[in-house]
Every structure is written in structure tokens, then in C-alpha cells.
ZANU-360417 format. One record per residue: residue number from 0; residue in three letters; x, y, z of N, C-alpha, C, CB in turn. Coordinates in nm, 2 decimals, always signed. Glycine has a CB too. Example, Ala and Ser with C-alpha at 12.3 -4.5 7.8 and 13.67 -1.06 7.14 Angstrom:
BEGIN
+-----+------+--------+--------+--------+--------+--------+--------+--------+--------+--------+--------+--------+--------+
| seq | type |    nc1 |    nc2 |    nc3 |   cac1 |   cac2 |   cac3 |    cc1 |    cc2 |    cc3 |   cbc1 |   cbc2 |   cbc3 |
+-----+------+--------+--------+--------+--------+--------+--------+--------+--------+--------+--------+--------+--------+
|   0 |  ALA |  +1.32 |  -0.57 |  +0.78 |  +1.23 |  -0.45 |  +0.78 |  +1.32 |  -0.33 |  +0.78 |  +1.13 |  -0.45 |  +0.90 |
|   1 |  SER |  +1.28 |  -0.22 |  +0.71 |  +1.37 |  -0.11 |  +0.71 |  +1.29 |  +0.00 |  +0.79 |  +1.41 |  -0.06 |  +0.57 |
+-----+------+--------+--------+--------+--------+--------+--------+--------+--------+--------+--------+--------+--------+
This chain:
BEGIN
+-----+------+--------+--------+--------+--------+--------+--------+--------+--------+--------+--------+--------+--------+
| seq | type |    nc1 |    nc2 |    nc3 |   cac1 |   cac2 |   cac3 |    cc1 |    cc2 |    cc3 |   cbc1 |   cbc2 |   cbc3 |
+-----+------+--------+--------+--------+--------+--------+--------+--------+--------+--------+--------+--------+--------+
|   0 |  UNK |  -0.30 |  -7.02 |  -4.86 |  -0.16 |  -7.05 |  -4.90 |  -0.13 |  -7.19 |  -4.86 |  -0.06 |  -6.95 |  -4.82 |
|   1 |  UNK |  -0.07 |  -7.25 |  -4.96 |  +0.01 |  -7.40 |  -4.93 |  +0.12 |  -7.37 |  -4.80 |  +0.11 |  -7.46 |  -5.08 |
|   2 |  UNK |  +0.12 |  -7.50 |  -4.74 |  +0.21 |  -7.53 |  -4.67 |  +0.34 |  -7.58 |  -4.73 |  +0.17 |  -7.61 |  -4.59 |
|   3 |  UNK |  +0.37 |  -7.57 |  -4.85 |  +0.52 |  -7.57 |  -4.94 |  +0.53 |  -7.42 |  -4.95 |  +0.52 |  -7.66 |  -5.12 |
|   4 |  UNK |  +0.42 |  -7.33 |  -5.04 |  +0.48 |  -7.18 |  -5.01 |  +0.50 |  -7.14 |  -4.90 |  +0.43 |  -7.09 |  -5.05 |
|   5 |  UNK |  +0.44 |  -7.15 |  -4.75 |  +0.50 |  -7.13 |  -4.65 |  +0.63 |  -7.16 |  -4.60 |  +0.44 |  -7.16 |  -4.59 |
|   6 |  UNK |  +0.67 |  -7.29 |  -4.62 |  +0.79 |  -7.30 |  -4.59 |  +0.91 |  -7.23 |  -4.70 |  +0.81 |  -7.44 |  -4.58 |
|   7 |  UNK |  +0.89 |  -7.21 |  -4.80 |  +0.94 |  -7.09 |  -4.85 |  +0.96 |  -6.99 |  -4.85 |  +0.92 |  -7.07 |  -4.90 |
|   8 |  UNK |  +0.86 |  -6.93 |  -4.78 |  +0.88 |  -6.80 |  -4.71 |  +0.94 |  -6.81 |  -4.61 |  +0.77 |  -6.74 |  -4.68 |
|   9 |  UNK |  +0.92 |  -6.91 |  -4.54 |  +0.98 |  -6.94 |  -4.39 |  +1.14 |  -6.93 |  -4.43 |  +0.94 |  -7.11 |  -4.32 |
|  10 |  UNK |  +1.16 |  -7.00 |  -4.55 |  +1.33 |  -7.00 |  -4.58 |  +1.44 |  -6.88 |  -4.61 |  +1.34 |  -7.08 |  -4.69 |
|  11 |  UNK |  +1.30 |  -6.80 |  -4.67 |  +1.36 |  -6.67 |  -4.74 |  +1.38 |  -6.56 |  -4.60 |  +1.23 |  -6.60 |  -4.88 |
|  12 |  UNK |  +1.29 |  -6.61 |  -4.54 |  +1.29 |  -6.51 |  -4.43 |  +1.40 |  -6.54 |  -4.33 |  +1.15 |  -6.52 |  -4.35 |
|  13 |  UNK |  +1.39 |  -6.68 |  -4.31 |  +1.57 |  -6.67 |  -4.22 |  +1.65 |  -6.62 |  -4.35 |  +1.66 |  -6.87 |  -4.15 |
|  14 |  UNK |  +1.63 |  -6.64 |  -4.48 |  +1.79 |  -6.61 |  -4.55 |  +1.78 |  -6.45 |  -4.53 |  +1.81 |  -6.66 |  -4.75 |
|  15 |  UNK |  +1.72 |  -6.36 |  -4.52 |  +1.66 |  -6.21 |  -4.46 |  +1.70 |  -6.19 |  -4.34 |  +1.50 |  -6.19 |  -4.45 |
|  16 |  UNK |  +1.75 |  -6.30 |  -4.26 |  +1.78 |  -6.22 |  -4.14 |  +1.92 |  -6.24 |  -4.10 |  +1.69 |  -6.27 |  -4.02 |
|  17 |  UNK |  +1.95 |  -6.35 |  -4.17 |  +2.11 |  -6.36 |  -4.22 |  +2.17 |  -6.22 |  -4.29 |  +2.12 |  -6.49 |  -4.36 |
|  18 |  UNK |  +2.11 |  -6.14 |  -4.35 |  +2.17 |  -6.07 |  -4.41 |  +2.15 |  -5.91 |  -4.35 |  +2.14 |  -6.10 |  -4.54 |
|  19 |  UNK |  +2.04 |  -5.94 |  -4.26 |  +1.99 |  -5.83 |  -4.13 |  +2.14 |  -5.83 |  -4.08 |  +1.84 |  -5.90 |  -3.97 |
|  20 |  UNK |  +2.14 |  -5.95 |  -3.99 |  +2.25 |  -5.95 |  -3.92 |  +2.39 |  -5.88 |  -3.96 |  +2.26 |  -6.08 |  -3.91 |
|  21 |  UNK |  +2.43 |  -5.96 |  -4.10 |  +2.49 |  -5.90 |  -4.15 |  +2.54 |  -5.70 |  -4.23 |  +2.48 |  -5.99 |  -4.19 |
|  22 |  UNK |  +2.42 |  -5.69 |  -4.25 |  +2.38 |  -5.50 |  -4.23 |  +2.39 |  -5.42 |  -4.13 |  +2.24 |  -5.46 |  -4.24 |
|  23 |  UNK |  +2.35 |  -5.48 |  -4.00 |  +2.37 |  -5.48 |  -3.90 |  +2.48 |  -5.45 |  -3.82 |  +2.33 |  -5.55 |  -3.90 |
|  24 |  UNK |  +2.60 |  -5.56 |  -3.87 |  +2.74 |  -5.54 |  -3.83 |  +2.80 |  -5.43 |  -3.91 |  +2.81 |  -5.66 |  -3.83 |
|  25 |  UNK |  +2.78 |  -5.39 |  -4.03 |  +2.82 |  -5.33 |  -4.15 |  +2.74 |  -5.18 |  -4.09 |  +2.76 |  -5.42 |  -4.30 |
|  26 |  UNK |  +2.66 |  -5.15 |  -4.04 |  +2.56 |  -5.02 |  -3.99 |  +2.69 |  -4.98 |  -3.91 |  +2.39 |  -5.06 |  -3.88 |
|  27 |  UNK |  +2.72 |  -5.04 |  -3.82 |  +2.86 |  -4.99 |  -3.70 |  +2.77 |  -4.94 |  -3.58 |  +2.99 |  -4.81 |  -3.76 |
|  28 |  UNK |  +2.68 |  -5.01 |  -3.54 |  +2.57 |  -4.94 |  -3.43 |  +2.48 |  -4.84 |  -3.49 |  +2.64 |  -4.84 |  -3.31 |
|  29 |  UNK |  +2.46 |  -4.86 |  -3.60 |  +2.38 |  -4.76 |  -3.68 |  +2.39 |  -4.62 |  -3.70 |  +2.26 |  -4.77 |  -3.65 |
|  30 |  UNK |  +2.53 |  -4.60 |  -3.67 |  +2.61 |  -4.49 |  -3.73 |  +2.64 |  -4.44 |  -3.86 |  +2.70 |  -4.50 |  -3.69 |
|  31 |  UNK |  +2.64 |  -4.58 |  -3.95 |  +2.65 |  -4.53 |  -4.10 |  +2.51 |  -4.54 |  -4.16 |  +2.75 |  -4.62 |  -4.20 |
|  32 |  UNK |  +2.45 |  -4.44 |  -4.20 |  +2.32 |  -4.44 |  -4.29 |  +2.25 |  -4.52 |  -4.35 |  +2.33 |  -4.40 |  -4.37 |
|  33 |  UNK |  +2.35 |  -4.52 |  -4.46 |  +2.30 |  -4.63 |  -4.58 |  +2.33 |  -4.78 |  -4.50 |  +2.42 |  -4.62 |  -4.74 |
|  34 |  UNK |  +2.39 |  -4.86 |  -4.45 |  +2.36 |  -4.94 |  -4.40 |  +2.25 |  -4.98 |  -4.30 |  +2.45 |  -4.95 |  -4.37 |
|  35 |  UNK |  +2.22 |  -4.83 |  -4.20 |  +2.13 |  -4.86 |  -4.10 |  +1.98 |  -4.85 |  -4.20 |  +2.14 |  -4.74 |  -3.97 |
|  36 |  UNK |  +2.02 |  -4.81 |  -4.30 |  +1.85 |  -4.82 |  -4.37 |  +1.84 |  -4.94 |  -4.43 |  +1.81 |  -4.71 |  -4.49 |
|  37 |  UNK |  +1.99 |  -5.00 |  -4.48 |  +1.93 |  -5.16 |  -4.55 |  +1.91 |  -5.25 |  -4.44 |  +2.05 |  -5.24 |  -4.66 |
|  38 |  UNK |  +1.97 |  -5.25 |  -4.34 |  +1.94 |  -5.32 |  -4.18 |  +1.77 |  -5.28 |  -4.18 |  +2.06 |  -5.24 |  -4.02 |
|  39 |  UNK |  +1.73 |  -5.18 |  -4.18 |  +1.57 |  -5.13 |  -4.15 |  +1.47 |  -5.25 |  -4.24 |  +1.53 |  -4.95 |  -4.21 |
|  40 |  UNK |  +1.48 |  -5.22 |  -4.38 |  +1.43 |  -5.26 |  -4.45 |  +1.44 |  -5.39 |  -4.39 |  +1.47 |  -5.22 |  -4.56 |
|  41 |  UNK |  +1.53 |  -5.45 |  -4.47 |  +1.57 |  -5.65 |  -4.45 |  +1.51 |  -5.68 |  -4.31 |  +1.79 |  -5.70 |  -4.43 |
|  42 |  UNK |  +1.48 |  -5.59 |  -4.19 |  +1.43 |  -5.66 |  -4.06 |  +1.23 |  -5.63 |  -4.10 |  +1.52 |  -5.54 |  -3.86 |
|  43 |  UNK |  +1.23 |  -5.53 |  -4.16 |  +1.07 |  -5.52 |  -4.18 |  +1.05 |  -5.64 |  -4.33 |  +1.03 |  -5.32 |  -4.22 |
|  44 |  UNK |  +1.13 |  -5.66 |  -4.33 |  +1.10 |  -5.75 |  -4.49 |  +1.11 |  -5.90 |  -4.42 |  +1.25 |  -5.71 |  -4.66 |
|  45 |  UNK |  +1.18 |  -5.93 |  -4.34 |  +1.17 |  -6.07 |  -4.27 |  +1.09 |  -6.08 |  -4.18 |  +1.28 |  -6.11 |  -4.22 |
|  46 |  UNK |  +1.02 |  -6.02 |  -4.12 |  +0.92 |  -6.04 |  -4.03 |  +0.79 |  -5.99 |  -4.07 |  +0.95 |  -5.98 |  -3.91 |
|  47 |  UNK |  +0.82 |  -5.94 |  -4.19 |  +0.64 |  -5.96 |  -4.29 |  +0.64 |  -6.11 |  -4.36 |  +0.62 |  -5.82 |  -4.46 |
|  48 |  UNK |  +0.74 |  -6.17 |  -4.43 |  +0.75 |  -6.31 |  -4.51 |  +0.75 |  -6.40 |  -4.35 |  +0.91 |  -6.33 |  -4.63 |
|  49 |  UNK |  +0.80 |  -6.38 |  -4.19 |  +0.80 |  -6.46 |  -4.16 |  +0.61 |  -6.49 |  -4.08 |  +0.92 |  -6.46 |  -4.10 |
|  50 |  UNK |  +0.62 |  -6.36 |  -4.04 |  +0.45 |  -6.38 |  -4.04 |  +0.33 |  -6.41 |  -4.13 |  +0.40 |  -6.28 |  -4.00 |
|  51 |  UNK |  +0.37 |  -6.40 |  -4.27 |  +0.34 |  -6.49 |  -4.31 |  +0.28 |  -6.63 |  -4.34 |  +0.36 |  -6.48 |  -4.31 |
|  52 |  UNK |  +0.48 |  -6.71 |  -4.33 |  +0.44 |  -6.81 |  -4.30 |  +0.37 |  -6.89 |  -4.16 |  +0.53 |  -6.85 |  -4.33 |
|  53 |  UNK |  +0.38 |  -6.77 |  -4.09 |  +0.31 |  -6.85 |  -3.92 |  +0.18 |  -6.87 |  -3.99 |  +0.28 |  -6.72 |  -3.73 |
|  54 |  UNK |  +0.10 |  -6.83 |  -4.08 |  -0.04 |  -6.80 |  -4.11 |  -0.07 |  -6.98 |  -4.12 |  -0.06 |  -6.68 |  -4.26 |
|  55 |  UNK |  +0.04 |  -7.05 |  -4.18 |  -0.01 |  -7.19 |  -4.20 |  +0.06 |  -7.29 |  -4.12 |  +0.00 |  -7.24 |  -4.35 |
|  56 |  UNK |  +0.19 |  -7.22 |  -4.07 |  +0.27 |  -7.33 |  -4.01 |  +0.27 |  -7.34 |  -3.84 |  +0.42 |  -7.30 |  -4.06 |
|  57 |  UNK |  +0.31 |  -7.49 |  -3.82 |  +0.31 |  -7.43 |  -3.64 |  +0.41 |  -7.35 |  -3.59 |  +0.32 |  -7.56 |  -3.52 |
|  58 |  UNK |  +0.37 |  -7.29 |  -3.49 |  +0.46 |  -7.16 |  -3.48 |  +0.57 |  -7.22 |  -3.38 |  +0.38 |  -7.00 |  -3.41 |
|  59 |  UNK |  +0.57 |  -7.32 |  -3.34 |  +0.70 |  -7.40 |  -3.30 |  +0.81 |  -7.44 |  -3.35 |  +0.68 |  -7.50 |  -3.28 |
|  60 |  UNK |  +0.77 |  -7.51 |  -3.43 |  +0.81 |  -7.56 |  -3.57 |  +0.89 |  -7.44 |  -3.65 |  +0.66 |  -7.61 |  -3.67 |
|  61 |  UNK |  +0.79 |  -7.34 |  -3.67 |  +0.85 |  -7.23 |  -3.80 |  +0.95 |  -7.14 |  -3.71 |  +0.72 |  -7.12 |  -3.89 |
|  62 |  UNK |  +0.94 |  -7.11 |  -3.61 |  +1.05 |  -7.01 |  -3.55 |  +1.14 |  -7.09 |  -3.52 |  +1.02 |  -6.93 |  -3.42 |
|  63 |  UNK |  +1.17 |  -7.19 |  -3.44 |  +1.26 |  -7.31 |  -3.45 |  +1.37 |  -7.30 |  -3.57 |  +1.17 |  -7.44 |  -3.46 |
|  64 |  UNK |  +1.30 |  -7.35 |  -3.70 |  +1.35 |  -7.33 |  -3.80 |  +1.41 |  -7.19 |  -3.87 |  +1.28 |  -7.38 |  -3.85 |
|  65 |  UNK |  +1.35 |  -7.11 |  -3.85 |  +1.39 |  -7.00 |  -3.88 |  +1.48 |  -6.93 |  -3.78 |  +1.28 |  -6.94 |  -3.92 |
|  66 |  UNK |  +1.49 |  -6.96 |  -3.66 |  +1.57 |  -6.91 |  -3.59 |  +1.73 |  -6.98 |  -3.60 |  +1.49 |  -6.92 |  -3.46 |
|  67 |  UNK |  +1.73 |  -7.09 |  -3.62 |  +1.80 |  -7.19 |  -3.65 |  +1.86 |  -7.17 |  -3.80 |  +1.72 |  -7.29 |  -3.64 |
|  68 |  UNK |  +1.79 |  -7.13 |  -3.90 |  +1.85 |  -7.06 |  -4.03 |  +1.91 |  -6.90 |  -4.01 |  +1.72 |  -7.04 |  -4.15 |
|  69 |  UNK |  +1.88 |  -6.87 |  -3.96 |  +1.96 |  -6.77 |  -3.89 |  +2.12 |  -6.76 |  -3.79 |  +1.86 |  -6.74 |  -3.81 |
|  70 |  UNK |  +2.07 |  -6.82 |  -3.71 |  +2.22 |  -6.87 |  -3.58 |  +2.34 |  -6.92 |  -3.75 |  +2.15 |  -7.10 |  -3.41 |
|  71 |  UNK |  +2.31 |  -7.06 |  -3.80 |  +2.39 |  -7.09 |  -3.93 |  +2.43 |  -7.02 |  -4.03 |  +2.34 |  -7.17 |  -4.00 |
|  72 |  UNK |  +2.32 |  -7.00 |  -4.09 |  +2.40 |  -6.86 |  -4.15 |  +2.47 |  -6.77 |  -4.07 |  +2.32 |  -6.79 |  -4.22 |
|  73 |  UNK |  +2.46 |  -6.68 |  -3.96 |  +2.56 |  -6.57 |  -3.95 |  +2.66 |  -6.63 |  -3.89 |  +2.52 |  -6.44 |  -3.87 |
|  74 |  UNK |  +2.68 |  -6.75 |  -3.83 |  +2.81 |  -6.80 |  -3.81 |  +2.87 |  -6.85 |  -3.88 |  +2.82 |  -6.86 |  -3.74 |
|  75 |  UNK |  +2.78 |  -6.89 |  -3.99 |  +2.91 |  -6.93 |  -4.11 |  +2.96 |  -6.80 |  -4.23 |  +2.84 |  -7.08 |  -4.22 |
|  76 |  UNK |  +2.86 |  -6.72 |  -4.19 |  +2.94 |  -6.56 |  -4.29 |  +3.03 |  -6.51 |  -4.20 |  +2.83 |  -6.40 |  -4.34 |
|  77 |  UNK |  +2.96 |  -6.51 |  -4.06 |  +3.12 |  -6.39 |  -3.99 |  +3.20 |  -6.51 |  -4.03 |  +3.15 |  -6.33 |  -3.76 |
|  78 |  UNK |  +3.24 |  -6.65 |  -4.05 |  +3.37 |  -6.73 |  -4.05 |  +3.42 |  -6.65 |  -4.20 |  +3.35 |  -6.93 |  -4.06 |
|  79 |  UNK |  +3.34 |  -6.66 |  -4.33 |  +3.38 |  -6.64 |  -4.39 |  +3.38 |  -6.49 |  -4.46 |  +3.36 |  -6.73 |  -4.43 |
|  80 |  UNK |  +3.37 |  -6.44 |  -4.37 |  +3.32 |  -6.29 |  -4.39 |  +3.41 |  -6.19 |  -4.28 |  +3.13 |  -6.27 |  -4.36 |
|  81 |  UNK |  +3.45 |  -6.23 |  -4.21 |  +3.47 |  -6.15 |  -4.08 |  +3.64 |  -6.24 |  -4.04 |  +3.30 |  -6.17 |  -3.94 |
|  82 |  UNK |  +3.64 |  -6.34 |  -4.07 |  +3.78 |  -6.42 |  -4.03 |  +3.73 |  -6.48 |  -3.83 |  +3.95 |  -6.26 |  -4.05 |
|  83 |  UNK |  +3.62 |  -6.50 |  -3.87 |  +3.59 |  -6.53 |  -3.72 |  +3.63 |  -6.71 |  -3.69 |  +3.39 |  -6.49 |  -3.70 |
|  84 |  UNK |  +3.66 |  -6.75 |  -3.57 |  +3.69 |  -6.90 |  -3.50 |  +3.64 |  -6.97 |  -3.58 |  +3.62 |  -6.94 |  -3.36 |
|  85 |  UNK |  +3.73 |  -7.07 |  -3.67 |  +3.63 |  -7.21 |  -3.69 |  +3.71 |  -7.31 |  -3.60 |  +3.62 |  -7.28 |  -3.86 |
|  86 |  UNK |  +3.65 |  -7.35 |  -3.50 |  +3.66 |  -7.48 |  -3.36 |  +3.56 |  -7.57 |  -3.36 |  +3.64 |  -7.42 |  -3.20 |
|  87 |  UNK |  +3.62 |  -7.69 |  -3.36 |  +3.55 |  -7.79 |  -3.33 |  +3.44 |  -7.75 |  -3.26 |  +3.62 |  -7.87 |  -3.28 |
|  88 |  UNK |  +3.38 |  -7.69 |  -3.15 |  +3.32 |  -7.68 |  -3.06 |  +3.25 |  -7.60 |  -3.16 |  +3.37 |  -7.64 |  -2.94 |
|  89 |  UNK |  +3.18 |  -7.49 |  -3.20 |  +3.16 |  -7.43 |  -3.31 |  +3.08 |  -7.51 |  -3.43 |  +3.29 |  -7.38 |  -3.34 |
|  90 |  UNK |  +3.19 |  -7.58 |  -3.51 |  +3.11 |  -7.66 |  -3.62 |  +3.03 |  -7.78 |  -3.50 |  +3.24 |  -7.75 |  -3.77 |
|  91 |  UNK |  +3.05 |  -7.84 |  -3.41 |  +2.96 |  -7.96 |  -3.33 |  +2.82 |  -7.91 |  -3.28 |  +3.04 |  -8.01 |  -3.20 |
|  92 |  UNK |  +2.84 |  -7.75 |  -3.22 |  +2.72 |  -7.66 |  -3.25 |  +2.68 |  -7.65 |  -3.34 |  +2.71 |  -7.55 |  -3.23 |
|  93 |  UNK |  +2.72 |  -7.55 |  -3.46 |  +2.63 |  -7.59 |  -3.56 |  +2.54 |  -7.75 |  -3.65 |  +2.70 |  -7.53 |  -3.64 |
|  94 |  UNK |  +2.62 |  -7.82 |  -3.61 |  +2.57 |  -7.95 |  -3.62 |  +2.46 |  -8.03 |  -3.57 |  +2.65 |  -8.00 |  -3.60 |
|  95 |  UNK |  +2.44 |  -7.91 |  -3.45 |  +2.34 |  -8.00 |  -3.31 |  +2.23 |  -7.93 |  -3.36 |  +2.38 |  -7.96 |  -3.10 |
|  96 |  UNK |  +2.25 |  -7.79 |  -3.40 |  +2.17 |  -7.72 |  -3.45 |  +2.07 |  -7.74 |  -3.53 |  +2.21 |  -7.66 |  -3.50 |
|  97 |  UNK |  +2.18 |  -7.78 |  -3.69 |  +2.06 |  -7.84 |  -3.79 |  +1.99 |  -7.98 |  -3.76 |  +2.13 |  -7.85 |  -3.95 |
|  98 |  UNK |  +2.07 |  -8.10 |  -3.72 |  +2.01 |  -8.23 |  -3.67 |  +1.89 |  -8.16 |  -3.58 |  +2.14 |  -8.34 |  -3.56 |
|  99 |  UNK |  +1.87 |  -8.05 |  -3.50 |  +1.76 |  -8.04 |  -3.46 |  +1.65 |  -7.98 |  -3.51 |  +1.78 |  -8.01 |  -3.38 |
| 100 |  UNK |  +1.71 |  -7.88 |  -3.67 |  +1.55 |  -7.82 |  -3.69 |  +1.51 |  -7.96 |  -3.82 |  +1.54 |  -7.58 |  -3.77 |
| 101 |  UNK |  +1.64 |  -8.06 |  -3.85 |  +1.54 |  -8.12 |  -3.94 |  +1.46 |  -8.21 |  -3.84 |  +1.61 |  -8.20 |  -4.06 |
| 102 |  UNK |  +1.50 |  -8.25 |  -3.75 |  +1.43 |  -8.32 |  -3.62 |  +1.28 |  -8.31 |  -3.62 |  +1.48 |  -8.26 |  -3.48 |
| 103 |  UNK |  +1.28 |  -8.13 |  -3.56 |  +1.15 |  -8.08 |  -3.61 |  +1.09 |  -8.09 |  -3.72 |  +1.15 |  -7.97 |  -3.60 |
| 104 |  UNK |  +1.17 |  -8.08 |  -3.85 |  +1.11 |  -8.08 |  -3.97 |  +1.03 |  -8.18 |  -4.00 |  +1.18 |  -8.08 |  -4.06 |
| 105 |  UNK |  +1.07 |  -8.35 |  -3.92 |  +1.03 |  -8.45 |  -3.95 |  +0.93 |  -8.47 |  -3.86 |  +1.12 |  -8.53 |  -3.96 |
| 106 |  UNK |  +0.92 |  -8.42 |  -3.79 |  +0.82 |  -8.46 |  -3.64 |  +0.71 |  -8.41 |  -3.68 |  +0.87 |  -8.39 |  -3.48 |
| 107 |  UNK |  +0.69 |  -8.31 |  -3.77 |  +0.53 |  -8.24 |  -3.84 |  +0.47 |  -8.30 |  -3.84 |  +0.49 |  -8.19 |  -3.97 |
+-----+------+--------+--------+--------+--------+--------+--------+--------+--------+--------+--------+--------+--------+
């Protein structure tokens, strides 16, 4: 596998855990069914595409990033999803965030 389809996977897989997360809150503690099974699925489906991409990428690097596509996305759906805080303090985090996985991105 290329190291461009890895980072693809790598991408798809945080966008997978974005939406874990989001199933997740939607499950209610995994009291509703059908949600706790699409939460099942989406966490076994993001940690097969993200192991995966470990197969070519440094695993510094790719969890970094992918952990980091993660934190962003669910904080910016619960804002727009949930009516959750937007604070300065908040978007300056998310900000420190990405400035750091492209940091990493570039440091390869």
C-alpha cells in the first residue's frame, strides 16, 4: 500500500470516529439498540481502516493525526449538533490542535 492510500484511510478513519462518537451520544449509554449497534460497527470499522494505515505510516504521526481528526470533528458537531459552547478558548484549542497535526504532517 502507498503512503497517499494510507493517509486516506487514516482520514476516513478519524471521519469514523467522528461519527462513533457521535452514535455514541445518540446510543444514551447504549440503552437504545439500534444506535448501540451503529456505535459497534463504526468503532470496529475505524480501527480496522486505522490499523491499516499504521501498516505504512509512523504510528506517531498517524494517531496524532487521527486522534486530532477526531477531538475537531466532535467538537465542532456537538457545536453544531448539540448547541454546545462556542468560546474563544474552545476555537484557540481547536486551532492549537490542527497547527499541530499539520506540524506533524510536515515534519515526515
Amino acid at each position: 500500500m502507498s503512503a497517499g492510500i494510507a493517509w486516506v484511510l487514516l482520514v476516513v478513519s478519524g471521519l469514523l470516529d467522528v461519527a462513533w462518537a457521535l452514535s455514541m451520544k445518540q446510543a444514551q449509554g447504549y440503552t437504545r439498540l439500534g444506535w448501540s449497534v451503529v456505535s459497534l460497527v463504526l468503532l470496529g470499522l475505524f480501527v480496522y481502516l486505522l490499523g491499516l494505515a499504521l501498516r505504512v505510516l509512523p504510528v506517531g504521526t498517524a494517531y496524532a493525526v487521527w486522534t486530532g481528526i477526531g477531538a475537531v470533528g466532535a467538537v465542532a458537531l456537538g457545536i453544531l449538533l448539540f448547541d454546545e459552547p462556542v468560546t474563544a478558548v474552545r476555537i484557540g484549542s481547536i486551532a492549537l490542535v490542527v497547527t499541530g497535526i499539520i506540524g506533524l504532517k510536515l515534519s515526515e
